[in-house]
Every structure is written in structure tokens, then in C-alpha cells.
C-alpha positions as CSV (number, residue, x, y, z in Angstrom):
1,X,16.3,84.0,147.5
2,X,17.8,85.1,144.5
3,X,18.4,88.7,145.7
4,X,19.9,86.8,148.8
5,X,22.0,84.7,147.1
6,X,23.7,87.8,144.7
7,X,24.3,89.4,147.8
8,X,26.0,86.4,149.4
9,X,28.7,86.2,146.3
10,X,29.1,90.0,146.2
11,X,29.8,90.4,149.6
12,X,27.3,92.4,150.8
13,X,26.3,90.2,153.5
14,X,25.3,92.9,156.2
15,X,22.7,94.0,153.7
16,X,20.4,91.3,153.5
17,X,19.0,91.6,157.3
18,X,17.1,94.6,156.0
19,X,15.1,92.3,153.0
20,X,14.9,89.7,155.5
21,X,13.2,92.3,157.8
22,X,10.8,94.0,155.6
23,X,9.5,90.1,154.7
24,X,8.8,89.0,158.2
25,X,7.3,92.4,158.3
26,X,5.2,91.6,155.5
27,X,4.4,88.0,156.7
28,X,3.4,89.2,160.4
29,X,0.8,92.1,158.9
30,X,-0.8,89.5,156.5
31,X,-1.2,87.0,159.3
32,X,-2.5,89.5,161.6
33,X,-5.0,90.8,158.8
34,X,-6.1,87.2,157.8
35,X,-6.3,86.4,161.9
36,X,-8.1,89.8,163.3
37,X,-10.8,89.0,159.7
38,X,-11.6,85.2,160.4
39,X,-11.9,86.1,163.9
40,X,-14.3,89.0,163.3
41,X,-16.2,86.8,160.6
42,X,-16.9,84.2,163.4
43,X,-18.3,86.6,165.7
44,X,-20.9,87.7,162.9
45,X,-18.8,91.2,162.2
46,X,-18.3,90.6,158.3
47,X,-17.9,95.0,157.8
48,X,-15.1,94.7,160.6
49,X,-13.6,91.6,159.2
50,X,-13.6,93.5,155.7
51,X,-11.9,96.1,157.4
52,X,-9.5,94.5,158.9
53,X,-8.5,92.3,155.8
54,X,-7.9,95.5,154.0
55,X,-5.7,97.6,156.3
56,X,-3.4,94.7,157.4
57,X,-3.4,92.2,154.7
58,X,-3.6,95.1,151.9
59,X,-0.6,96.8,153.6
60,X,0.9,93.7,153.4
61,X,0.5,93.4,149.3
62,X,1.9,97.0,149.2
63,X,5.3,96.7,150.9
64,X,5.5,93.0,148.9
65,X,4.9,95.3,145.5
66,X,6.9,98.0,146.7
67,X,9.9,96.7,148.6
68,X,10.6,92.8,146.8
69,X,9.2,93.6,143.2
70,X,9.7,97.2,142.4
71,X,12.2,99.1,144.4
72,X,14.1,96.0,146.2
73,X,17.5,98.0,146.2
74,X,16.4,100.9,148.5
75,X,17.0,98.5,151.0
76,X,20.5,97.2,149.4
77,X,18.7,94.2,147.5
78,X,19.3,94.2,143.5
79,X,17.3,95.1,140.4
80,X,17.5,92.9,137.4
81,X,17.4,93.3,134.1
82,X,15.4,96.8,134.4
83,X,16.8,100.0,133.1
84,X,14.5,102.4,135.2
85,X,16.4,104.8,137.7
86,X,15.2,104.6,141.0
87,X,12.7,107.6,139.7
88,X,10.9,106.2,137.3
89,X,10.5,102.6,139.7
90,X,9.0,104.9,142.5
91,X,6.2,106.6,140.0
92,X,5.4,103.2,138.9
93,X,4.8,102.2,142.0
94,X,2.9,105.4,143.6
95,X,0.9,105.4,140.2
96,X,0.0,102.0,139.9
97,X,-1.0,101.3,143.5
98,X,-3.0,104.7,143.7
99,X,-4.6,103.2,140.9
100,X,-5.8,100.0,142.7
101,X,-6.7,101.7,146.1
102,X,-8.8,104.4,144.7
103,X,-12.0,102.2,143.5
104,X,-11.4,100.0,146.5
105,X,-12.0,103.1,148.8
106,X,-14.7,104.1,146.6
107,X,-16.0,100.8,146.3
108,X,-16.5,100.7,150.6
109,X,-17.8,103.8,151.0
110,X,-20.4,103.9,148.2
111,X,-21.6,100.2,150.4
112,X,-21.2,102.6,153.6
113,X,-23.7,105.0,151.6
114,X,-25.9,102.4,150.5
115,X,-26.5,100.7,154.2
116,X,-26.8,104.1,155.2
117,X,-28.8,105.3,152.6
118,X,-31.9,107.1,154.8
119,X,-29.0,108.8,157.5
120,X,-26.7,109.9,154.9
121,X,-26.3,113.4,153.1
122,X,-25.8,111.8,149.7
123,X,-24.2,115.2,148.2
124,X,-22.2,115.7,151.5
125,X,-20.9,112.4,150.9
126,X,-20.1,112.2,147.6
127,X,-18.1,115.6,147.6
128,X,-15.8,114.5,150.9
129,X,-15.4,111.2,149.0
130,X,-14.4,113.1,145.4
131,X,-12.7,115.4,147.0
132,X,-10.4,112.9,149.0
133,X,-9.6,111.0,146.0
134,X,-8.6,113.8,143.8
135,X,-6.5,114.5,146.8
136,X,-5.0,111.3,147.2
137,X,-3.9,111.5,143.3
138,X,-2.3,114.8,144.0
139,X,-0.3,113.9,146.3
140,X,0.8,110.9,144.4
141,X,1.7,113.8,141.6
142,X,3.4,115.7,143.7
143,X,6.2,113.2,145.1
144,X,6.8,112.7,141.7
145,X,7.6,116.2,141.2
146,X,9.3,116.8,144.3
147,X,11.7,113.7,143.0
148,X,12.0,115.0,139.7
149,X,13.5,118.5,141.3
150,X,15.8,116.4,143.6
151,X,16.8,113.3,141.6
152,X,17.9,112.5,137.8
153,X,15.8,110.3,136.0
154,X,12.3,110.8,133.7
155,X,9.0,110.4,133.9
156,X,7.8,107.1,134.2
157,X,6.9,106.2,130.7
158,X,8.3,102.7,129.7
159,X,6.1,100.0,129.4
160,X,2.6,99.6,127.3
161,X,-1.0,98.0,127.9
162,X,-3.3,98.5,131.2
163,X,-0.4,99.3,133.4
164,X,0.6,102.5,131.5
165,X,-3.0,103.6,130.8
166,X,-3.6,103.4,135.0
167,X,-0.7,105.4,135.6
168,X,-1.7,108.0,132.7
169,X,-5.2,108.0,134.7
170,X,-4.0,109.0,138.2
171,X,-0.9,111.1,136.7
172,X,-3.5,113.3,134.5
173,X,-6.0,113.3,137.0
174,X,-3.7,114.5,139.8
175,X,-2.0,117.4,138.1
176,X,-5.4,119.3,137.5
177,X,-5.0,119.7,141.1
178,X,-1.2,120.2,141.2
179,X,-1.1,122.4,138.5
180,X,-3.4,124.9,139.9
181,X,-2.3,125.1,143.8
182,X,1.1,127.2,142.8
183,X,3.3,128.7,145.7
184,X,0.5,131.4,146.6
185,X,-2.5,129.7,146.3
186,X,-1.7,126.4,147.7
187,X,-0.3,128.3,151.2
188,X,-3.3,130.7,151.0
189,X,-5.9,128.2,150.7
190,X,-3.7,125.6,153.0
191,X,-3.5,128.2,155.4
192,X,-7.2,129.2,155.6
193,X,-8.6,125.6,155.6
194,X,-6.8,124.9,158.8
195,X,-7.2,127.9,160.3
196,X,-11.1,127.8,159.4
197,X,-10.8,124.5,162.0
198,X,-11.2,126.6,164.8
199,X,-14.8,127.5,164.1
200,X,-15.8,124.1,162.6
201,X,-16.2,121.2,163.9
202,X,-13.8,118.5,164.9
203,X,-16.1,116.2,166.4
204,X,-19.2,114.0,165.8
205,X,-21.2,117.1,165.1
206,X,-21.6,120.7,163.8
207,X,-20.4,123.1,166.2
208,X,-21.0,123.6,169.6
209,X,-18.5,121.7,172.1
210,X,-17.1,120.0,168.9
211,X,-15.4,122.9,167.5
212,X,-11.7,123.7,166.7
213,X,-11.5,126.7,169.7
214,X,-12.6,124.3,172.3
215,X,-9.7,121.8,171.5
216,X,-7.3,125.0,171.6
217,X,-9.4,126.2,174.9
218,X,-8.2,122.5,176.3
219,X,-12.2,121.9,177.3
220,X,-12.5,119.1,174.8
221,X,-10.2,116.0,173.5
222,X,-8.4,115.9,170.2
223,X,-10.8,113.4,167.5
224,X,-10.3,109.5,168.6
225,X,-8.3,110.3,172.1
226,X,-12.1,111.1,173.6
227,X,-11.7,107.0,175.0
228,X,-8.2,107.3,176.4
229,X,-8.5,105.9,180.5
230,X,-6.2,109.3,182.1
231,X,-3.0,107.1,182.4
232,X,0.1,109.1,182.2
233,X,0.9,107.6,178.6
234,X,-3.0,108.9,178.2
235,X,-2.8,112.4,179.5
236,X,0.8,112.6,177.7
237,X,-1.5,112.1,174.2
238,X,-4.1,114.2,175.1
239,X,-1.7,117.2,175.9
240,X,0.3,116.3,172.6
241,X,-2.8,116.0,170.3
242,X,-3.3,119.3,171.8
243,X,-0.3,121.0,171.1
244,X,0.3,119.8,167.8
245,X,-3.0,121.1,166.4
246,X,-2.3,124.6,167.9
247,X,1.5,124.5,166.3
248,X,-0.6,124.1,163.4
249,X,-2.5,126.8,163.7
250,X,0.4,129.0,164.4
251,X,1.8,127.7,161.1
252,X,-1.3,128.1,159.3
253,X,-1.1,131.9,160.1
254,X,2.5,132.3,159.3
255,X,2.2,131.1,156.5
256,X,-1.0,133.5,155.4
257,X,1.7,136.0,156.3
258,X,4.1,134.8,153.9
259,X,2.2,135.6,150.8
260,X,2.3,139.5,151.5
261,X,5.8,140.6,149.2
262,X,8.3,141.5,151.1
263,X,11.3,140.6,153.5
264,X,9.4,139.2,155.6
265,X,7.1,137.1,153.9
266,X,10.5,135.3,151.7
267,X,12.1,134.3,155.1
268,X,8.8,132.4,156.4
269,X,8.5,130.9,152.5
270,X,12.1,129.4,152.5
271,X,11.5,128.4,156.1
272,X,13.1,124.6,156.0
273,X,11.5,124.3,159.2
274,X,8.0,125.3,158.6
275,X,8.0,123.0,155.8
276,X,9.3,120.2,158.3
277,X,6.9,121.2,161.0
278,X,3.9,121.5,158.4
279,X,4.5,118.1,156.9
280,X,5.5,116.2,160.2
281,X,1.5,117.6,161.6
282,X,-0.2,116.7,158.2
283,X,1.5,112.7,158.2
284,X,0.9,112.6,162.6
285,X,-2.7,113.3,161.6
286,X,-3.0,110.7,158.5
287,X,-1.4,108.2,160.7
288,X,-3.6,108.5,163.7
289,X,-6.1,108.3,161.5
290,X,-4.8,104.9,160.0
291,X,-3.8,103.3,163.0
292,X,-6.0,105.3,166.0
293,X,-3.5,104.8,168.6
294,X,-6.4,104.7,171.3
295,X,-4.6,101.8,173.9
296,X,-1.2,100.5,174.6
297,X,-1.2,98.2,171.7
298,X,-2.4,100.6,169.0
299,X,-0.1,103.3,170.4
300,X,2.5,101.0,170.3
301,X,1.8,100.1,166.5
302,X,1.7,103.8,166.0
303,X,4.9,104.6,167.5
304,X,6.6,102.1,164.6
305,X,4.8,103.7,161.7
306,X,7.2,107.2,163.4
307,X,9.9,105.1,164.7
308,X,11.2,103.4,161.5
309,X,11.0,106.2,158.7
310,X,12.9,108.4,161.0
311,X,15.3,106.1,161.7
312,X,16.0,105.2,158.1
313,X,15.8,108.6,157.1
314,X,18.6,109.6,159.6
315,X,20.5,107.1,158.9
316,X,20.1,108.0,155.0
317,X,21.1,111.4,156.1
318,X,24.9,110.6,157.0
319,X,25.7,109.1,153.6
320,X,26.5,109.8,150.3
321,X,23.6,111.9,147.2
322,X,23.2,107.4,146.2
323,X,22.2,106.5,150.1
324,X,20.3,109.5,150.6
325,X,18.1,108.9,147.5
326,X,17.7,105.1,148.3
327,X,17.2,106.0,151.9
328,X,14.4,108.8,151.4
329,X,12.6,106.0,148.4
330,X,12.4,103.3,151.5
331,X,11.0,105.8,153.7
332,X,8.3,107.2,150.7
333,X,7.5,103.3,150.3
334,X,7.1,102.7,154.0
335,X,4.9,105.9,154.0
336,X,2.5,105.4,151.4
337,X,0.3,102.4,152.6
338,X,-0.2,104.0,155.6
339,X,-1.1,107.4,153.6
340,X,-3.6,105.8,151.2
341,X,-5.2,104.0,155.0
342,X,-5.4,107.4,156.3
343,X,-7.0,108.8,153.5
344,X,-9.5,106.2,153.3
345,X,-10.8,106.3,157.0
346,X,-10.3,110.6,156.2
347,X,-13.7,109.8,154.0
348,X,-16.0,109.4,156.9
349,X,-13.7,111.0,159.1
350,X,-14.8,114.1,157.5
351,X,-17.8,113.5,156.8
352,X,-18.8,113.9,160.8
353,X,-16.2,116.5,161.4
354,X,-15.5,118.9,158.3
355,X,-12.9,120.7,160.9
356,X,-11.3,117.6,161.1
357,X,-10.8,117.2,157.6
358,X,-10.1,120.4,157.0
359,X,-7.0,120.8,159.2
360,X,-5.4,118.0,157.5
361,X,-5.8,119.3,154.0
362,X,-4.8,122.6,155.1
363,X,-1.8,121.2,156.0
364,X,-0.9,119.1,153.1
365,X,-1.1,122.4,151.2
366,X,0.8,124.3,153.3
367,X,3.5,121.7,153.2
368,X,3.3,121.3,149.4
369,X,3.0,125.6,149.2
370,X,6.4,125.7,151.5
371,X,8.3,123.1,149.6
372,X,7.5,124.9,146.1
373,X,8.4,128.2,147.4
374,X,11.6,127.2,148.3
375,X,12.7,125.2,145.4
376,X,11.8,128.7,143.7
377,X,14.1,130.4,146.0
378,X,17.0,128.0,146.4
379,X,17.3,128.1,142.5
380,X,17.1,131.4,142.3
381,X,20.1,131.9,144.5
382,X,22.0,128.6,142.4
383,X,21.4,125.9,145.2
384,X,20.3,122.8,145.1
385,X,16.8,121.4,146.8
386,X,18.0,119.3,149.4
């Protein structure tokens, strides 16, 4: 209440909805992760009652962590007694939650394994699962850089004990990866990751009717839409999944092209709409495979995770450099519970469809390529990244 209650004698009174919001936000997701896991527990489905405890309830404990404790004033609350910029708040955050979610990932797939132990390609398994972490820790790194190019502020560096040593963890081990995926290589191997798609599969199996060209073809269904009923909201899915994995594609090649010197390939690398499109694809894939938007109710669940950044990041868009920057945090913190869920279900995900998987890192590394190329050109011509 005290944030509340500052507000209230400063004022600011048509601020406080959006707190109030994101807390009966956070109150309905425990309740439905605590409800959806006693429920699953009484039916004798403990895995599925696990599940569900972590994606709703754990979702829960992010926003709490993110939006009331460490970044409270993206949506107009107030910060006391705490000389971070809004920066250095954010890469505690990322860093320290990273932190907890990546052994609790590990953690459920290495029981997955171990249940599974005489159907499971151990090494297979254990390289999707590395890889996807390392990943995860990346991109983590790579906010923070992407901040630190766009806002004022240092690294995140205050503070002592295990706090500091988790953030040095993930920090360290997510710029091996950052630090070697520069402009060229990152939209190379992006590129070539999602365009190798087409031939692998994006199914339950290797190859055959599974495979990337038979989803371009339009013979078989986008991954998780295979159960849809044919209702127009169904069809409407189907033929969207569809399209936005062959924009992807066309992306992917562009962006291959965009490495050759030249005219040419600087007009694709500065391209603020590539980068858009490229990122847009990657987080419609990580979402869907958070929330699987397979029935009205799941769309509809779906539709909100879309619904709500862009609406706050609009909105952000009309104001001054301080609401922009506060607007784009609230949307990074509304963002990243749903991008550490999709990475986690990306695990097994990947493990039965290496196309699938593929196409989504491809992506990310497109994005990430397009986004450093043109922070090297906008600063070579004396602009600002917006």
C-alpha cells in the first residue's frame, strides 16, 4: 500500500490502476496455477500438476519480483531508497531470475530423461537441453546490451553475496555466446538455421510428411495446431501459422543476402522492418510454445500475452525518451516469464522436431544480427538507436 499511498499525496492518482492491475493479475495466475495443480494431483496427474504449478504460479512469482519489488515505477509506482537507474534494476532482474529458472528447467527435464531413460537419446537430449540454456543466458545478455546502447545507466554491479555471484554466473556465461555471434555471423548462421527448417523436421519425427517444405507446400499443419476442429477461428490459425513461417523464411534468405558487401546488402542490414518482422516471428513462436493456443480458451490467453505489450508499447511510443524507456522495461518484464516458459517446453519441443527448434533460433539470431547491424550503421551516420 505504500506505493499507493505516495501516489495518493502526490497526486498521481490515475497511476495506481496500472499497480492495482498487474496485482490482480498476479493474484488470478497464482490461483489458477495452485487450482489447475490440486486438481490434476486429485485425478492421479502429479507431472501435469507440476506443470501447471510452474507455468502459472511461477509466472506469478516473476511479475511479483519484477513489477512490485524491482522495477515498480515502469508502471508509475515509486522506488525507494535505491539509487539504480532503471538499467541496472532491469539486469538484476533478467540476471537473477535467469538464474533461478535455469536449474529448475534442468532439474524437469533431467526427471523427463530419467522416466524416459530406455526411449531417450541421452546425447540428443543433453545437447538440445545445453544448448537451450546457453541460449536462454544469451538472450538475457543481450537485452542488457541492447539497453546499454539505448539508455544511460551501468552495468549492474551494486550489491555483494549470492545475489551478485548468480548474476556474474549467467552474465559470464551468456556473453561466450554474445560475444562471438557479431553482425555477420549471427545473420549467417540465423539465416541458415531457419532456412535449414524446410528439410528437417517440424513434427513428431525425422522427415517425411513432418518436414519444413510440406508446411510451406500447405499439406501439413504448423507444430501444436495439428488438433484444431476447422472452425473459422481454426482455419484462420492454420493459414496464419502458415504464413508466418514462410515470411520467415523469406527473411531468413534476405538476410543471407545481406552479408554480401555492397548497396544492397547495407539496405536489408539497417532494415527497421526486418528486424521488427524477424523478432515479432521468433516471440509468436516462443509464445505459442508457452501457452499452445490449441482452443478458444488458450487462444484467448494467447491473444493477451500480444494484446498487452503492444498496447503498452504504443502507448509508450507517444511520450517523452522517460515514458518510452519505462514503457519498453514494462513490456521486457511482461515478456520475459513467458520467454523463459517457452524456452523450457522449446527443450522437448526440439527434441522431436529439430526443424522446429531450429526456426526459432534462426530467428532469434537473425533478430539479434539485424539489430547489431544497425546500431553499427545508425552510429556511423551520428544517430541515435531508437
Amino acid at each position: 500500500m505504500s506505493a499507493h499511498t505516495h501516489f495518493i499525496h502526490h497526486g498521481h492518482v490515475g497511476d495506481v490502476w496500472k499497480l492495482w492491475l498487474a496485482e490482480i493479475g498476479i493474484v488470478a495466475l497464482a490461483g489458477l496455477g495452485l487450482y489447475f495443480a490440486v486438481f490434476d494431483w486429485l485425478q492421479g496427474g502429479f507431472e501435469t500438476g507440476l506443470i501447471a504449478l510452474g507455468s502459472l504460479t511461477g509466472m506469478a512469482i516473476v511479475y511479483a519480483f519484477g513489477y512490485l519489488r524491482c522495477l515498480p515505477d515502469v508502471l508509475g509506482g515509486t522506488i525507494h531508497d535505491d539509487p539504480r537507474t532503471l538499467r541496472q534494476r532491469w539486469s538484476d532482474f533478467a540476471l537473477l531470475t535467469t538464474f533461478i529458472a535455469l536449474p529448475i528447467i534442468v532439474a524437469g527435464y533431467v526427471r523427463a530423461i530419467w522416466m524416459n531413460w530406455s526411449y531417450v537419446d541421452l546425447a540428443r537430449a543433453l545437447a538440445i537441453l545445453l544448448a537451450c540454456c546457453w541460449l536462454l543466458s544469451a538472450c538475457v545478455v543481450a537485452s542488457e546490451k541492447y539497453l546499454g546502447w539505448t539508455m544511460s545507466g551501468g552495468e549492474a554491479t551494486r550489491g555483494a553475496g549470492w545475489r551478485a555471484q548468480a548474476r556474474r554466473v549467467v552474465r559470464t556465461w551468456g556473453n561466450w555466446l554474445v560475444s562471438l555471434l557479431g553482425v555477420r555471423r549471427a545473420l549467417v548462421v540465423g539465416g541458415a538455421l531457419a532456412l535449414l527448417s524446410v528439410v528437417l523436421a517440424v513434427g513428431d519425427s525425422w522427415g517425411g510428411d513432418n518436414a519444413g517444405y510440406y508446411i510451406v507446400a500447405g499439406v501439413q499443419a504448423w507444430p501444436m495446431t495439428t488438433d484444431l476442429s476447422g472452425s473459422k477461428l481454426d482455419v484462420l490459425l492454420l493459414q496464419g501459422y502458415r504464413g508466418v513461417y514462410v515470411l520467415g523464411l523469406v527473411i531468413a534468405a534476405f538476410v543471407l543476402a545481406a552479408v554480401v558487401p555492397g548497396r544492397l546488402g547495407r539496405t536489408i542490414r539497417s532494415s527497421r522492418i526486418l528486424a521488427t518482422l524477424s523478432g515479432a516471428i521468433a516471440l509468436l513462436q516462443l509464445s505459442q510454445a508457452a501457452v499452445a493456443p490449441a482452443d478458444k480458451y488458450r487462444f484467448a490467453l494467447w491473444t493477451l500475452t500480444w494484446v498487452v505489450p503492444i498496447a503498452i508499447w504504443l502507448r509508450g511510443a507517444r511520450g517523452n525518451r522517460e515514458t518510452w524507456d519505462r514503457n519498453r522495461l514494462a513490456v521486457m518484464v511482461f515478456c520475459l516469464p513467458i520467454f523463459l516458459l517457452g524456452t523450457a517446453f522449446l527443450v522437448v519441443l526440439t527434441y522431436f522436431a529439430l526443424g522446429f527448434g531450429a526456426f526459432i533460433v534462426g530467428m532469434l539470431l537473425v533478430w539479434w544480427g539485424l539489430v547489431q547491424s544497425r546500431r553499427e550503421i545508425t552510429e556511423q551516420q551520428g544517430l541515435p538507436l531508437p
